[in-house]
PLY file of the C-alpha trace (Angstrom):
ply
format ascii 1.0
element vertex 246
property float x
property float y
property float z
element edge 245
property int vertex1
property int vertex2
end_header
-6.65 7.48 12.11
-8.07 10.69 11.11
-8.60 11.13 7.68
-8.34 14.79 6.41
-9.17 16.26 2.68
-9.33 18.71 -0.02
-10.00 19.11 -3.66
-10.00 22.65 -5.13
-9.83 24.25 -8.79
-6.49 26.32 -9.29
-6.95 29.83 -9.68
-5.38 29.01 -13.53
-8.43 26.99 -14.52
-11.59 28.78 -15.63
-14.25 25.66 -16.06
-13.28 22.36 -14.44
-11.36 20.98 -11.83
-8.89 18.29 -13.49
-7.29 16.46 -9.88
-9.93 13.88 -8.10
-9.40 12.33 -4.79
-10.42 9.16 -3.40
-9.99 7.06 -0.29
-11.56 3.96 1.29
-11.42 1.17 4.17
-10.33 -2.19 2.07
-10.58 -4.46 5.02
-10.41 -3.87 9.35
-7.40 -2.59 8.99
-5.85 -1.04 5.84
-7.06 2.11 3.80
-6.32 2.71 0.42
-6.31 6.56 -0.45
-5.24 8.70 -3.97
-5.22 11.55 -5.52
-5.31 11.70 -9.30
-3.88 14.84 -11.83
-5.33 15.10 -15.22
-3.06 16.37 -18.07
-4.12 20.05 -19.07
-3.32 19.36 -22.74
-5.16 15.79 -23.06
-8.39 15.27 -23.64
-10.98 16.83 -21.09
-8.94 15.94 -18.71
-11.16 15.86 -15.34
-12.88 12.92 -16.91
-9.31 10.75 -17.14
-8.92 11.74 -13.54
-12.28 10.95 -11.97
-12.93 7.54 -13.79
-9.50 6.47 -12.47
-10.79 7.57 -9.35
-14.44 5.63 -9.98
-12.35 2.27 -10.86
-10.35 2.24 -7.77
-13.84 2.90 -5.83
-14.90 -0.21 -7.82
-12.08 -2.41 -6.84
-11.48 -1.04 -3.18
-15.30 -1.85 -2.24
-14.62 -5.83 -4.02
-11.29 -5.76 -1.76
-14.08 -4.88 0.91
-15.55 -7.59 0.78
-13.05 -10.28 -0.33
-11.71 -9.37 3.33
-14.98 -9.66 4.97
-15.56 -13.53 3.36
-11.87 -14.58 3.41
-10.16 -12.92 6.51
-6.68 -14.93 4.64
-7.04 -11.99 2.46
-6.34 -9.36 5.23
-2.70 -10.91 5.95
-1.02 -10.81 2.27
1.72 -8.15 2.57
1.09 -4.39 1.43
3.54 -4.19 -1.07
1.36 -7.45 -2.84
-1.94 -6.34 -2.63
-0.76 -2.76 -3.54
0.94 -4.46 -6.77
-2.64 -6.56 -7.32
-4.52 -2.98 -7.11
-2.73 -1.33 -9.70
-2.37 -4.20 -12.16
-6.61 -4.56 -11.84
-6.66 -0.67 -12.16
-4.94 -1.23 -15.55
-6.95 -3.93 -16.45
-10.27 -1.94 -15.86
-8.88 0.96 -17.58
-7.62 -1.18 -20.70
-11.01 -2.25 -21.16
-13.20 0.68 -21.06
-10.92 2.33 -23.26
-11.73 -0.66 -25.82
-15.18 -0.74 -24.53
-15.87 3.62 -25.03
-13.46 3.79 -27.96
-11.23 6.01 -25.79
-8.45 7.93 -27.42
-4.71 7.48 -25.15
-5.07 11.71 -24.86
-8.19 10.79 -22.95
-6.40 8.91 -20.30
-3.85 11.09 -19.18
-3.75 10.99 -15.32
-0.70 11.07 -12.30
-1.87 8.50 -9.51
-0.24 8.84 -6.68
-1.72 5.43 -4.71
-1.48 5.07 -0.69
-1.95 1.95 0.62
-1.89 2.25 4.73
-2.05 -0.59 7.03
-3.09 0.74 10.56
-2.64 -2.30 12.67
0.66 -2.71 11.53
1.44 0.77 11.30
2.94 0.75 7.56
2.62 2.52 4.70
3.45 1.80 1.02
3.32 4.73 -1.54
4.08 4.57 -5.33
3.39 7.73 -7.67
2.73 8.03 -11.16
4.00 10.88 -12.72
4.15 14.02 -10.36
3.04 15.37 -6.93
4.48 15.97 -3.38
4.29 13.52 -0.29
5.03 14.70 3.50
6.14 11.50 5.72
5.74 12.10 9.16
7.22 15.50 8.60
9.65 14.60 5.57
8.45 16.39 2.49
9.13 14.69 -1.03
8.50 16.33 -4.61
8.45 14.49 -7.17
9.06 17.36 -10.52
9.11 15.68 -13.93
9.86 19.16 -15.93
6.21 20.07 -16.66
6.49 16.43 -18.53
4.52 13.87 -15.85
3.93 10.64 -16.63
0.49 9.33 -16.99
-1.10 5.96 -16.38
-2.48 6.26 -20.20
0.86 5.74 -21.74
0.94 2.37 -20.36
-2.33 0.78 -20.81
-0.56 -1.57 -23.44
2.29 -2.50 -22.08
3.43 -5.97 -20.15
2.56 -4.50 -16.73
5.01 -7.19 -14.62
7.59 -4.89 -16.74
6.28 -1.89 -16.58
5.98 -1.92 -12.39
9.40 -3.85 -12.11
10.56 -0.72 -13.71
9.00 1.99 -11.15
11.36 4.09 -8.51
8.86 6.68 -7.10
8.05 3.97 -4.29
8.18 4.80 -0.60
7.37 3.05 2.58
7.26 4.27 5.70
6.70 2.56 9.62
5.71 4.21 12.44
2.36 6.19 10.51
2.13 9.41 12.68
1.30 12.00 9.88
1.20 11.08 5.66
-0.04 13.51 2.87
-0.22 13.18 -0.56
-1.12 15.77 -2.89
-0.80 16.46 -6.31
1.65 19.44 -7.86
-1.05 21.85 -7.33
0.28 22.13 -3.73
3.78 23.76 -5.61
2.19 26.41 -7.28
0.86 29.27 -4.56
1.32 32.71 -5.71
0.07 35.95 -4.17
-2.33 37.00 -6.74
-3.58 39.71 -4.95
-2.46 43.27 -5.44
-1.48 44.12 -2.01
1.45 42.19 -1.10
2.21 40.52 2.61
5.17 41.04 4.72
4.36 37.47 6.15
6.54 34.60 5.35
4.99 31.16 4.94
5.55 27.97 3.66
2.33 26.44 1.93
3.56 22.73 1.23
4.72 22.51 4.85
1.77 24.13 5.87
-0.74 22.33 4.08
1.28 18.63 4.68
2.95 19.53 8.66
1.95 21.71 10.45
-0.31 20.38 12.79
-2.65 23.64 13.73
-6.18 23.07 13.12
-6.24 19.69 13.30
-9.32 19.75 15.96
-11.72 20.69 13.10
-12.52 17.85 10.10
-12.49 20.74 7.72
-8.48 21.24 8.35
-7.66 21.27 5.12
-10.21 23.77 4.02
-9.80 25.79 7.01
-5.93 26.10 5.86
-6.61 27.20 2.50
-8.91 29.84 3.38
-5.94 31.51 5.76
-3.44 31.17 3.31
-5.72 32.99 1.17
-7.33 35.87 3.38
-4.35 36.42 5.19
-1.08 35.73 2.97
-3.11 36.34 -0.08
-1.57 32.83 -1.42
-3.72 30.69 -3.71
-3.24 27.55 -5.89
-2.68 28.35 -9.32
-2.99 25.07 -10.83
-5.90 22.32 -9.32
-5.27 20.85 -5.95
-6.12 17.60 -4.45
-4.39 16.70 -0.97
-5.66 13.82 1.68
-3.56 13.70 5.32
-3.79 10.85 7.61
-2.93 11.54 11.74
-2.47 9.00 13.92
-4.38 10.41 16.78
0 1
1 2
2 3
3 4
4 5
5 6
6 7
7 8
8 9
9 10
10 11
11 12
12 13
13 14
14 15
15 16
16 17
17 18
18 19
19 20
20 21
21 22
22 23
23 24
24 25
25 26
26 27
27 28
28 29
29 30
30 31
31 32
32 33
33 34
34 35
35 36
36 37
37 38
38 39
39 40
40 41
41 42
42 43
43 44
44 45
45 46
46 47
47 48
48 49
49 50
50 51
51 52
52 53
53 54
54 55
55 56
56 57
57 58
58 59
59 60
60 61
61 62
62 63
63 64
64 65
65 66
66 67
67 68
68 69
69 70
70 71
71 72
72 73
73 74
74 75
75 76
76 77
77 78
78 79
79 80
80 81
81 82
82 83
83 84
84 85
85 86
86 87
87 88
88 89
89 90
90 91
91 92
92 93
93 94
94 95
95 96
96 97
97 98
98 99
99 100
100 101
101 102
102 103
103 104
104 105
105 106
106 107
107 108
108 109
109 110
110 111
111 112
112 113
113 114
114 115
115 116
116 117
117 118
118 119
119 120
120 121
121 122
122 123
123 124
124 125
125 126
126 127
127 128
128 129
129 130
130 131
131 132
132 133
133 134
134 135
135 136
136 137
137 138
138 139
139 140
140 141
141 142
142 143
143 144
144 145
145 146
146 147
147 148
148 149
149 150
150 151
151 152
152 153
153 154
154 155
155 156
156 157
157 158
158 159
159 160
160 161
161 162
162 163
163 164
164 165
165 166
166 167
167 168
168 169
169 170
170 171
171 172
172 173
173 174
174 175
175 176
176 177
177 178
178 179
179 180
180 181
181 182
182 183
183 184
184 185
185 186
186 187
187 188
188 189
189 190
190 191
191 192
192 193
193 194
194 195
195 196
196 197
197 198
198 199
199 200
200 201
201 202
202 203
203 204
204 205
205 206
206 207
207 208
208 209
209 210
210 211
211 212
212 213
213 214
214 215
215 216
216 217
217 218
218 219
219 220
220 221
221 222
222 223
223 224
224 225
225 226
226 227
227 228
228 229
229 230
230 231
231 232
232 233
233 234
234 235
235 236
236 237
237 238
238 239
239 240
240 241
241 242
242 243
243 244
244 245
C-alpha cells in the first residue's frame, strides 16, 4: 500500500496552519490514518487539531503493541476496534481538558478517522463534521453549511449514544485507491491576476487521478501544478492522505 500525503496552510490564513494529519501501522495488517480541521473561530485552533492528532499517535502505537503481544487482537472486526479507537480518543481528550483546564472553544476539531485493513482488503471510514473522501474513484463531500461539527461538543456526552447516532460512516472492499481530506480540498480559487483558459478539476485531481503517482511527493508535486500552471490554490488549510494499492 502506498501511502501518499499533504498538509498545507490555505492561502486565507496568515499565521498557522489549523488541519493536522496523521497515520500509522496498528498491527501486520491494518493502518489507521486521519486528518483533523480546527474551527477558525475557536480557540487557537491548530492546537485542538494537532493534540487530537498526538492522542491518536498515543493510542495507535499501544494498539501497536497490544497486536504484537496478543496476535487475538489482530482478528476483532474493523468496525469494533474502529468504535474502541474513538471512544479512547474521547476518553483521552475528556481528561486533558480536566487535566489543562481546557475551555470546549479549545477543542473544536472535524476527524475524519480511516481505519484500513490490507489483508482483508476493507476499509471503514467515519467523519466528524466536514471534509471530502474519494473511494476508489467515488468522490463524497460531506458540507455542513460552514457549521461542522466538532469532536469538542461531545466530550460530555454518553458516547455508546452519541456513536449509535453517527451517519457519515462508509466502508468500502476491494481498497484500490482511498483519500481523505479535509474541506480545504473545496476551496481552490485562481488568485492570480492572469486568468487560465485550462479547465481542471482539483478534488478529482488531488483524490483520482492517478498521474504522478511514481514520485512519494505526489501530493506535493500536484499542488505545485495546480498552482504554476492553473494558478489554483487552497484558500482555506488543507490536509489530504491517499492510499494505492500498488
Amino acid at each position: 500500500m502506498h501511502i501518499y500525503t499533504t498538509l498545507r496552510r490555505g492561502e486565507y490564513h496568515l499565521h498557522h496552519c489549523e488541519d493536522y494529519l496523521f497515520y500509522d501501522h496498528i498491527g501486520p495488517n491494518r493502518l489507521l490514518c486521519a486528518v483533523m480541521d480546527g474551527c477558525t473561530m475557536g480557540i487557537d485552533s491548530y492546537f485542538a487539531a494537532t493534540l487530537t492528532g498526538r492522542v491518536l499517535r498515543k493510542i495507535a502505537k499501544a494498539k501497536s503493541y497490544e497486536a504484537f503481544y496478543n496476535p487475538r487482537a489482530a482478528t476483532i472486526s474493523l468496525e469494533e476496534q474502529l468504535k474502541t479507537i474513538l471512544k479512547e480518543l474521547f476518553c483521552e481528550l475528556q481528561s486533558l481538558q480536566n487535566q489543562l483546564l481546557l475551555d470546549k472553544k479549545e477543542l473544536l476539531s472535524t476527524l475524519i478517522l480511516l481505519l484500513a485493513d490490507t489483508q482483508q482488503d476493507q476499509a471503514l471510514i467515519v467523519t466528524i463534521g466536514d471534509g471530502v473522501i474519494a473511494l476508489n474513484g467515488v468522490i463524497t463531500e460531506y458540507d455542513q453549511d460552514n457549521k461542522p461539527d466538532y469532536i469538542g461538543y461531545h466530550l460530555s456526552e454518553d458516547f455508546e449514544e452519541w456513536y449509535a447516532g453517527q451517519q457519515q460512516t462508509l466502508q468500502v472492499s476491494g481498497i484500490k485507491d482511498i483519500s481523505i481530506a479535509t474541506d480545504g480540498a473545496s476551496t481552490f480559487t485562481n488568485l492570480q491576476t492572469k486568468p487560465t483558459d485550462d479547465d481542471i478539476d482539483p478534488v478529482h485531481y488531488l483524490l483520482v487521478d492517478s498521474s504522478k503517482t511514481g514520485s512519494d511527493d505526489m501530493l506535493h508535486l500536484k499542488l505545485k501544478y495546480l498552482e504554476h500552471h492553473h494558478g489554483l490554490m487552497p484558500t482555506d488549510d488543507l490536509a489530504v492522505i491517499r492510499l494505492i494499492h500498488p
